[in-house]
Structure formats: C-alpha cells, structure tokens
C-alpha positions as CSV (number, residue, x, y, z in Angstrom):
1,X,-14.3,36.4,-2.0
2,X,-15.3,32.1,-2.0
3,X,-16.0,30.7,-4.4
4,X,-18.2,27.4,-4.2
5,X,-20.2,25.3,-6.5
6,X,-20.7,27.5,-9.0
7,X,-21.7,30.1,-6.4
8,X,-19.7,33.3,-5.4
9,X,-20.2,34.8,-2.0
10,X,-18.7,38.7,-2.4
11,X,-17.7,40.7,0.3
12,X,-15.1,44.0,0.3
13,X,-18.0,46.0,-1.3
14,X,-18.4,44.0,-4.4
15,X,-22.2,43.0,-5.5
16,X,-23.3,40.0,-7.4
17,X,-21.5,39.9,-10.8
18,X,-23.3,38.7,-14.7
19,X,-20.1,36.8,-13.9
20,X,-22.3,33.6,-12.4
21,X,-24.3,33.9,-14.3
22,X,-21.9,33.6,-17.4
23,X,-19.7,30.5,-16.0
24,X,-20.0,27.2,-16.9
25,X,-21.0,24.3,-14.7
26,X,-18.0,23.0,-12.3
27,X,-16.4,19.6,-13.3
28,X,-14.8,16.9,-10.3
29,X,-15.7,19.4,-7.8
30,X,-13.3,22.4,-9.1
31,X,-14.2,25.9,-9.4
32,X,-16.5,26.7,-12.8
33,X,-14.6,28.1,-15.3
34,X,-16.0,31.6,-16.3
35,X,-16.7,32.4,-19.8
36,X,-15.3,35.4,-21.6
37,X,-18.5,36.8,-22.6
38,X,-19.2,38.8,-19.4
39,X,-21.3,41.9,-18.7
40,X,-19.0,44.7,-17.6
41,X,-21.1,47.0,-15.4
42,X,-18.3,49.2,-13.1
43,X,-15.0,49.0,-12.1
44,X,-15.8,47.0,-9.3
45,X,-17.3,44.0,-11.4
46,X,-14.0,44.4,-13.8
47,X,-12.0,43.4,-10.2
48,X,-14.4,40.8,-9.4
49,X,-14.1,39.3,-12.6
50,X,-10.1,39.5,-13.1
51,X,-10.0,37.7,-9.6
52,X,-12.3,35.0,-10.5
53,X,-10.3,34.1,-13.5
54,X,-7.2,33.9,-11.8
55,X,-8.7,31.7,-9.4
56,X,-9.8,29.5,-11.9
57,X,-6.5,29.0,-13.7
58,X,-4.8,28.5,-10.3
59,X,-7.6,25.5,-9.9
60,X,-6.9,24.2,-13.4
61,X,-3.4,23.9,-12.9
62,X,-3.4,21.9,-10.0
63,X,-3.2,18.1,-10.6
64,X,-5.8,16.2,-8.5
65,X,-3.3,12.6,-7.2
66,X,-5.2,9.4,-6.4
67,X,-4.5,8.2,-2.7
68,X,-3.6,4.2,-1.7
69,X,-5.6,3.0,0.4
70,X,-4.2,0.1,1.7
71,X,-0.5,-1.2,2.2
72,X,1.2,-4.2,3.0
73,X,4.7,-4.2,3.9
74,X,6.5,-7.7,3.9
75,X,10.0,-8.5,4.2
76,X,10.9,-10.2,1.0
77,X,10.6,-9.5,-2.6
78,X,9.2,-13.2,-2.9
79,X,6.8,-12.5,-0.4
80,X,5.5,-9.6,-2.2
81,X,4.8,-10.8,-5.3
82,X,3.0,-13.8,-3.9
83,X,0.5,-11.6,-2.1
84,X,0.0,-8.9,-4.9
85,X,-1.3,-12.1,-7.4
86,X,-3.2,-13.4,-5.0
87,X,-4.8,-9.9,-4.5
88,X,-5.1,-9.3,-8.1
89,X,-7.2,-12.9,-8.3
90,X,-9.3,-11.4,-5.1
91,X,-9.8,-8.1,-8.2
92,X,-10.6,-9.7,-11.4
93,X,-13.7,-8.5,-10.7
94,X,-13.4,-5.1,-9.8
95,X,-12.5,-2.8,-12.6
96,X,-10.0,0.1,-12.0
97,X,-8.6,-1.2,-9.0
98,X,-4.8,-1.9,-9.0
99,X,-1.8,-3.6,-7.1
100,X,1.5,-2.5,-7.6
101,X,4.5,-4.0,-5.9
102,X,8.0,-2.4,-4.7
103,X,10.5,-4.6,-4.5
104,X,14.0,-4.4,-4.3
105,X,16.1,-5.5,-7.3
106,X,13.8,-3.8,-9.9
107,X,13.9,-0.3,-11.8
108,X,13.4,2.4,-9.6
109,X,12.2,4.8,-12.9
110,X,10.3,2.4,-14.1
111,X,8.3,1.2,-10.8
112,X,7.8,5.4,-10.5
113,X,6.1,5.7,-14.0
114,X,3.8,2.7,-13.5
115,X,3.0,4.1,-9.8
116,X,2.0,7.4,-12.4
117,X,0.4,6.1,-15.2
118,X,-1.5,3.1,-14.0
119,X,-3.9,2.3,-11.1
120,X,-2.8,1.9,-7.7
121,X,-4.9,1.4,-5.0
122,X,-3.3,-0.9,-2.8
123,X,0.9,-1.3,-2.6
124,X,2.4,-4.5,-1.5
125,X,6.0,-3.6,-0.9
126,X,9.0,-4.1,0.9
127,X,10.5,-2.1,3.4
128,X,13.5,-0.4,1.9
129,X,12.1,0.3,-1.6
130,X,9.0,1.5,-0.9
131,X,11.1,4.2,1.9
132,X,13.2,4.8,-1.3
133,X,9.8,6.5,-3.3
134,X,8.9,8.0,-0.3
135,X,12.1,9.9,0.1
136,X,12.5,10.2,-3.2
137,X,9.8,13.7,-2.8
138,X,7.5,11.4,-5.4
139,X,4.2,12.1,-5.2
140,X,3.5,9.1,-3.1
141,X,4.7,10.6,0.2
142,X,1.1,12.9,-0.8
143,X,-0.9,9.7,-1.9
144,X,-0.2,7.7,1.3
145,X,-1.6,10.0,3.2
146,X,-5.1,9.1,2.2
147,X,-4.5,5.5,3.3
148,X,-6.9,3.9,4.8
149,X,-5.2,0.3,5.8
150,X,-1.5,-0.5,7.4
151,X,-0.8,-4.6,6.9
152,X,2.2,-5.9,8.4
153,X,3.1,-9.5,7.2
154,X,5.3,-11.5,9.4
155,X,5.9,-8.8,11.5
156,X,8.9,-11.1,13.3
157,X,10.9,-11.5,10.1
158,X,10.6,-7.8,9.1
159,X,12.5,-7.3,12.7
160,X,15.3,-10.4,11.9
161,X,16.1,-8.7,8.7
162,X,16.7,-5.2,9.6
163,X,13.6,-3.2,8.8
164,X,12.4,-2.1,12.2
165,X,14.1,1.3,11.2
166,X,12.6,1.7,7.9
167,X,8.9,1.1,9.0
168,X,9.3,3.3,11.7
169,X,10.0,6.1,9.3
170,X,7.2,4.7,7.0
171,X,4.9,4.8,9.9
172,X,5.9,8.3,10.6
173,X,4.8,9.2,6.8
174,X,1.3,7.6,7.3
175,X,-2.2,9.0,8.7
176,X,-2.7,8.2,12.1
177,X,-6.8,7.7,11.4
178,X,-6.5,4.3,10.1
179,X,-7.0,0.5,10.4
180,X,-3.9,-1.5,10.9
181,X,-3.4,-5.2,10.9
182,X,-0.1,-6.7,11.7
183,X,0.2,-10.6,10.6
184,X,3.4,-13.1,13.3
185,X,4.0,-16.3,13.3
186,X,6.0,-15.5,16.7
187,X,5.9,-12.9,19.4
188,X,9.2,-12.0,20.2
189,X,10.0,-8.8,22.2
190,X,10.8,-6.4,19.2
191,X,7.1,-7.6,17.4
192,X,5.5,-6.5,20.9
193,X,7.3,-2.6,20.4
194,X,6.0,-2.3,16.7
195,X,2.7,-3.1,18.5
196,X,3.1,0.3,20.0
197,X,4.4,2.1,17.5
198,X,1.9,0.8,14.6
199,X,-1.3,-0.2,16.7
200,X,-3.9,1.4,18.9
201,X,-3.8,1.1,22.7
202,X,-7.2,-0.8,22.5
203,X,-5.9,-3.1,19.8
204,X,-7.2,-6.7,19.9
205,X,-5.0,-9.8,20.1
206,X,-5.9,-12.6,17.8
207,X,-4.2,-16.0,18.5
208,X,-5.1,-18.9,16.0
209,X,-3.3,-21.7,17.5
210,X,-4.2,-21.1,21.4
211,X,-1.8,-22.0,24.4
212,X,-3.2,-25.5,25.0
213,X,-2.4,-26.6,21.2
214,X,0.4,-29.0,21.0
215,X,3.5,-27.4,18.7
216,X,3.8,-28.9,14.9
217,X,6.8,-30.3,15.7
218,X,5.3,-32.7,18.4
219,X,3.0,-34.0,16.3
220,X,4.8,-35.4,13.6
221,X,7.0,-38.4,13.1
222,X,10.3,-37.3,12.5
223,X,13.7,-39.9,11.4
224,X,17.4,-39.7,10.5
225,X,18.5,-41.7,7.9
226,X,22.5,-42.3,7.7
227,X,23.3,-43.5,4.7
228,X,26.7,-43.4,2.0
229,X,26.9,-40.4,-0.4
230,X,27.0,-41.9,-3.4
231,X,23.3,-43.7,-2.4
232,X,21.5,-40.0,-1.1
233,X,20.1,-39.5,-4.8
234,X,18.3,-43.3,-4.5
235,X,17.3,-43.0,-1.3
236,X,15.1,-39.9,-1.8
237,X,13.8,-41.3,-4.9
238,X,12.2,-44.0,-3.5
239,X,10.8,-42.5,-0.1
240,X,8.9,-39.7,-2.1
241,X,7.8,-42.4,-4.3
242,X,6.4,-44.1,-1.1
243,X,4.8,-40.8,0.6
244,X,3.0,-40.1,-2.6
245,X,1.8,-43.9,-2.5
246,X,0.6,-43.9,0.8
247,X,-0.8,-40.4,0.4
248,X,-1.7,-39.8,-3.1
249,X,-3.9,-36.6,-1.4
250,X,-1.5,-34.8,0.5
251,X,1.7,-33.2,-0.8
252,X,5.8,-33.8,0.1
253,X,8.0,-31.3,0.5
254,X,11.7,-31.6,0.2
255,X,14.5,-29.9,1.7
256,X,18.3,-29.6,0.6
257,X,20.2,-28.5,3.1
258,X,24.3,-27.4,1.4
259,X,26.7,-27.8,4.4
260,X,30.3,-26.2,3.2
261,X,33.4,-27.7,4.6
C-alpha cells in the first residue's frame, strides 16, 4: 500500500476504500489524516482502513527539523561574532532568516535551546563548539546535512591553532553536494591539504593581491623611536595628535606590545 497526496494506490487484493474519499486534505506535504466517519464495506476495507490510520499517526509523530544552509567556521570566538552581525545587517531585510553563533566560552544548554526554538539558517561558529553539538547526537548532526554552503575563514589560522582535526571530522558530517568557499590570507602547506579535503578537484583559485604587487610592508614608512620610560606616555600622545592632523581622513592604529622580564 502508498500512500501519496491524498491518494492511495492498493495492491494485496484490496480495492478502492470510502476511506479517500473520507480524509481530509494533506497539510506540509504529510499523509491526509483520515476521518473516523468511514464506510465499512468488508473485511478487507476494515484492514485497509486500520493500516491507513496507523500510517497517519506514525506521520504525525514525526517532527519535520529545519536544515542550515550555510556555515562558516572561523577560528576565534571574536571572529565569529563579528561576521554573524555583519550577516544579521546583510538580513534586516529578510524575515525569518537567522544567524546563530557557537562559540566557545558560552552555555552549551542554552546555545542548544536557541539552535531549537529560534531560526537558524546560517551558523557562524568555531571549530571545537560547533564539533561539541555535533557529537552531542543533537539534532544538528540531521540539520547540517541539508547544507548548502561550507565557508572557511582564514583557513591558515584555523591550521595555527589546532583545528585541522576538528574540521576534518566536521567535513566528514557534511553533504558532499555543496558549494564551498575557503577565505587565507597565506598559503602555507597545511591550507593547500584542507584544499583537498574540503574543495573540488576543479576548484578555482582566486588571488586578490597578484604576484607582481609589492608586500604592505614595503610600502610604508616604518621608524624606531628610542626614548626614556618615563617619556613613552608623552611621546605617543603627541605623534597620534600629529597623524590625525596630517590625516584627519584616514585612521591610526596603535599597538602595545607587554615584553616580561
């Protein structure tokens, strides 16, 4: 027996049943639900009828989960969080779709009841958390395999810190039918073998700078000040006073590096 759009297709002797006739239209694409009012015409149609019913409760019962469609992996909670609000400025207009990040450092119970209870189409998450859910036998081990999009963001630093491991396993959970886009600032060794584990053989290879571009580092001016302790504080003062003077446009960024002793 199959059992289709509202239609049932009998075979094992049984003919068509008031049954059809009697059931209610389906709803998300589930089986219809039958009504209780039914014409009883033989023993055959009583079958026919306890089957469909049981068929229908079965359907009822099971809980239809939304997939993700796209993930980003990154390799620092920071990281994460900057990319899911920029993402979530890209949706303001888009009802109904969601980011959710997984982080380290956060509650795993509650990350797992938001991942339930509100939408979540697209994950930004870290490595080692997000492996965490997936081992956890949550239902987003089942959700990720709808995904449609695999984003690796700088690819090179998820190999410094550790995390080759962990992605491989993720990788391992994912479809293989998918797009996947994997984001370095470098091309070490490593990033080129999570090319071949996370990539297609006819993947294409975007370089933004080109080989004939002359390194940052060459390009600007670069001094070494030597000056007392006590006068560091002064110092600084007045040469970001004098950057933002000469280039009231542009912004200065300043570095303090600790040295310990």
């Amino acid at each position: 027996m199959m059992l289709s759009g509202g239609l049932c297709c009998c075979s094992n002797g049984y003919h068509w049943s008031s049954v059809i006739r009697a059931s209610s239209p389906s709803v998300n694409g589930n089986l219809p639900i039958t009504s209780n009012h039914t014409e009883k015409k033989d023993n055959s149609d009583k079958a026919h009828v306890s089957q469909v019913n049981q068929t229908t409760t079965v359907t009822e019962a099971t809980p239809v989960v939304p997939p993700v469609f796209i993930l980003i992996l990154c390799p620092t909670r920071e990281l994460a969080s900057q990319l899911a609000a920029e993402a979530n400025v890209l949706l303001k207009y888009y009802n109904g779709i969601g980011v959710q990040t997984l982080v380290g450092g956060t509650c795993f119970k509650v990350d797992q009841k938001r991942l339930e209870s509100e939408p979540c189409q697209i994950i930004v998450a870290t490595p080692g958390r997000l492996l965490d859910h997936v081992e956890n036998k949550s239902t987003l081990s089942v959700r990720l395999m709808g995904l449609k999009m695999l984003i690796l963001d700088e690819a090179d630093h998820l190999l410094y810190l550790g995390f080759r491991r962990d992605v491989e396993k993720i990788v391992d959970c994912l479809p293989r039918q998918r797009q996947s886009l994997l984001f370095s600032a470098t091309v070490p060794k490593g990033v080129r073998r999570i090319y071949q584990l996370v990539l297609k053989r006819e993947h294409a290879f975007i370089d933004t700078v080109g080989l004939g571009c002359v390194e940052t580092h060459e390009k600007v001016k670069q001094y070494l000040l030597v000056e007392p302790h006590e006068l560091h504080f002064q110092i600084v003062h007045q040469l970001l006073k004098k950057h933002i003077s000469l280039e009231p446009e542009y912004k200065v960024i300043f570095f303090f590096v600790r040295l310990g002793w």
